[in-house]
C-alpha positions in Angstrom: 0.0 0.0 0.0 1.7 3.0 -1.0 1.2 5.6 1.7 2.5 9.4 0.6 0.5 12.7 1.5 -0.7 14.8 -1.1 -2.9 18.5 -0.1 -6.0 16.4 -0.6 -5.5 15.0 2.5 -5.6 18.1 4.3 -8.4 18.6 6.7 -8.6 22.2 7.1 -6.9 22.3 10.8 -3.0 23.8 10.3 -1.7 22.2 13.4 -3.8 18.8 12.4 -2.7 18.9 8.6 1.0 19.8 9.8 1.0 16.4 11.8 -0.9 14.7 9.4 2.0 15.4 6.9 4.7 14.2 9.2 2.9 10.7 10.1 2.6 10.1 6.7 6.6 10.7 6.6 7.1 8.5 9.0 4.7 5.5 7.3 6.8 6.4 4.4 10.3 6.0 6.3 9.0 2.6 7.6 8.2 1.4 4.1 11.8 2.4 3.0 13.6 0.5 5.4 14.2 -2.9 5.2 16.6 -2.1 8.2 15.4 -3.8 12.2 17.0 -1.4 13.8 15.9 1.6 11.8 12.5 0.2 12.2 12.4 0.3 15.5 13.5 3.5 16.0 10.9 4.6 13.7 8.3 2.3 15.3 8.9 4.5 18.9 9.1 7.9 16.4 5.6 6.6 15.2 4.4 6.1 19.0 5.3 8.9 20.3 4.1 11.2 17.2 0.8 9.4 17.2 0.1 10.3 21.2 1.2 13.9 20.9 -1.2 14.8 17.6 -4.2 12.3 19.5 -3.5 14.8 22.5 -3.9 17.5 20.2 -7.4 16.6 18.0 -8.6 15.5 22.0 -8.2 18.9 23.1 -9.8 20.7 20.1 -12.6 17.7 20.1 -13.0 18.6 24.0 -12.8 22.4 23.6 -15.2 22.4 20.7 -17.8 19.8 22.4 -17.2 17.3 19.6 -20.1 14.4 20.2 -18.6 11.6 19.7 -15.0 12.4 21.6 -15.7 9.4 23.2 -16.2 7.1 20.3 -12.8 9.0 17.9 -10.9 8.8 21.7 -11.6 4.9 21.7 -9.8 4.6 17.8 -7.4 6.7 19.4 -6.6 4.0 22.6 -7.1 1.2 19.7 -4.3 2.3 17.9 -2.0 3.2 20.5 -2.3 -0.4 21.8 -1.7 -1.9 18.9 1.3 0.2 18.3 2.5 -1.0 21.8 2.0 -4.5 20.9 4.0 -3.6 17.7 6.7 -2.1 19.9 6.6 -5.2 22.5 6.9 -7.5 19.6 10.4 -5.7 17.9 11.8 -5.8 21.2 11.7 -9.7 20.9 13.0 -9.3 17.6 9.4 -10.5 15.5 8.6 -7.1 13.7 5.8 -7.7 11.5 6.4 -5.1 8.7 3.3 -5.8 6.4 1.3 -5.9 9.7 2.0 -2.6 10.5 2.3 -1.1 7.1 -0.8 -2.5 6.6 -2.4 -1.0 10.2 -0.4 2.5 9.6 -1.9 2.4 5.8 -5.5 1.9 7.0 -5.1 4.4 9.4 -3.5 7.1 7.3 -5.7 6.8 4.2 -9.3 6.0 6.2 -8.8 7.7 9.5 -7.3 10.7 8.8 -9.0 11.5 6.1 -12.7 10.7 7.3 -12.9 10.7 10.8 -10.8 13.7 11.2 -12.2 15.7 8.4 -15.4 15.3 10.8 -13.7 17.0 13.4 -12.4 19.8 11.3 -16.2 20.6 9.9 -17.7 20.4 13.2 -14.9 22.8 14.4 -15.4 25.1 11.0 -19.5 25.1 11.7 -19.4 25.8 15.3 -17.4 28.9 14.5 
């Protein structure tokens, strides 16, 4: 699954498109390497990218009163545990590229660009 950001992508939000952008340069990265150790460090950069932007759309979904925060939190908690399992599973030395290229893809291409274009128009309607 080739996974590269293009301005269609964008939802709208600077902050949320600027981090947008960078995940999808680090799903990129990951499909360039071929590397285990490279991976891995990419694998935490990936981790700990994805909880700082999912810090940053729960704040704007919290101070807007988005109504289904709790339902886009719980994809949130999804995909940080399944990035942990990820994580657990290189430091036994079983990465699972296509897995996560496959999980990472998904995300990028389904989540990003409809779940959080729904925050972005709720956020543009409410003013």
């Amino acid at each position: 699954m080739n996974v590269e950001w293009n301005d269609s992508f964008k939802v709208g939000q600077a902050d949320i498109d600027a981090q947008h952008r960078h995940l999808f340069d680090l799903i990129h990265a990951m499909q360039a390497t071929d590397n285990p150790v490279r991976a891995g460090l990419l694998i935490m950069q990936l981790y700990k990218h994805t909880r700082v932007h999912f810090e940053l759309e729960e704040g704007l979904m919290r101070q807007h009163k988005f109504p289904d925060l709790a339902v886009h939190t719980g994809y949130h908690n999804n995909l940080l545990s399944r990035l942990n399992t990820i994580s657990e599973q290189v430091g036994q030395g079983a990465f699972d590229k296509p897995a996560l290229m496959a999980l990472m893809g998904d995300w990028a291409l389904r989540h990003t660009v409809q779940d959080d274009a729904l925050i972005a128009a709720f956020i543009r309607a409410a003013g």
